[in-house]
Legacy VTK file of the C-alpha trace (Angstrom):
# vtk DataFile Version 3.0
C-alpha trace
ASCII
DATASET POLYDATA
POINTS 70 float
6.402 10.161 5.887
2.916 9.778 6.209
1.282 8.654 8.907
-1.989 6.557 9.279
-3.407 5.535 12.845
-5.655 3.285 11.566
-5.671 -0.166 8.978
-7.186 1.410 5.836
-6.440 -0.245 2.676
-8.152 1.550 -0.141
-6.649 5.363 1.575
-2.957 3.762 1.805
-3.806 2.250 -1.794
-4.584 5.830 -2.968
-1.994 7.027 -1.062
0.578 4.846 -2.393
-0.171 5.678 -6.308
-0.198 9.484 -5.995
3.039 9.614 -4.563
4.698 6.710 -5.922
7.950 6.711 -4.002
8.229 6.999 -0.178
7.527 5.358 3.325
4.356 5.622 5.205
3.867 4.341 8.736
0.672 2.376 9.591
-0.938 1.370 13.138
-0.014 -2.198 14.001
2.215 -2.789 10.414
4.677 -0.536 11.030
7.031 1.785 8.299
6.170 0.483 5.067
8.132 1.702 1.772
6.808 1.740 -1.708
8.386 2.473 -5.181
6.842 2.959 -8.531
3.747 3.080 -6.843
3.358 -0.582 -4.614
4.983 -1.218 -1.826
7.609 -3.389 -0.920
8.171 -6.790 0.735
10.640 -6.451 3.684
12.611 -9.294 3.736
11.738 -10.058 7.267
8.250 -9.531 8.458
5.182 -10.743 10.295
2.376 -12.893 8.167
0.335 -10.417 9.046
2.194 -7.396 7.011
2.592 -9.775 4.171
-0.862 -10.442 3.814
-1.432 -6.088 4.486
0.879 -5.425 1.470
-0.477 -8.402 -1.010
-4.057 -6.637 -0.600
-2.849 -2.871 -0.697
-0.522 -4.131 -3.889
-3.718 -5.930 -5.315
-5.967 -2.383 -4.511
-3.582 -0.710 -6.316
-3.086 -2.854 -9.825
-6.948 -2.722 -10.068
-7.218 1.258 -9.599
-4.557 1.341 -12.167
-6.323 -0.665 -14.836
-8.676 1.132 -16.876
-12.734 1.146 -16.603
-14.435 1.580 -19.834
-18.156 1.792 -19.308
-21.036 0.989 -22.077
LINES 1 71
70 0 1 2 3 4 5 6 7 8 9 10 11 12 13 14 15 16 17 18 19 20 21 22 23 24 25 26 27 28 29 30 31 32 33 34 35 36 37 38 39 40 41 42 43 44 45 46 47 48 49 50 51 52 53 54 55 56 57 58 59 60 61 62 63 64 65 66 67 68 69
């Protein structure tokens, strides 16, 4: 489990789609799990950690979608 003391969306992002399966534990969200590279919705949680995982889960469908450049 990886740990991250501080709220950063694009590392946790990056983090999340090397490893694709696993829990990390963030300052102020708590232990968050991901599979197949986004993480999961707990059942029960603050509106807060909702809104953390929508815009990780976002990060991560854009990183995945390919850039083509002119």
């Amino acid at each position: 489990m990886r740990r991250f003391p501080v709220y950063a969306p694009k590392l946790i992002a990056k983090h999340v789609r090397i490893f694709a399966s696993g829990a990390i534990w963030v300052k102020d969200l708590g232990v968050l799990h991901f599979k197949q590279g986004q993480l999961l919705m707990p059942r029960w949680c603050r509106p807060r950690v909702k809104q953390a995982i929508s815009e990780m889960n976002s990060l991560i469908s854009l990183s995945k979608e390919p850039v083509f450049c002119s």
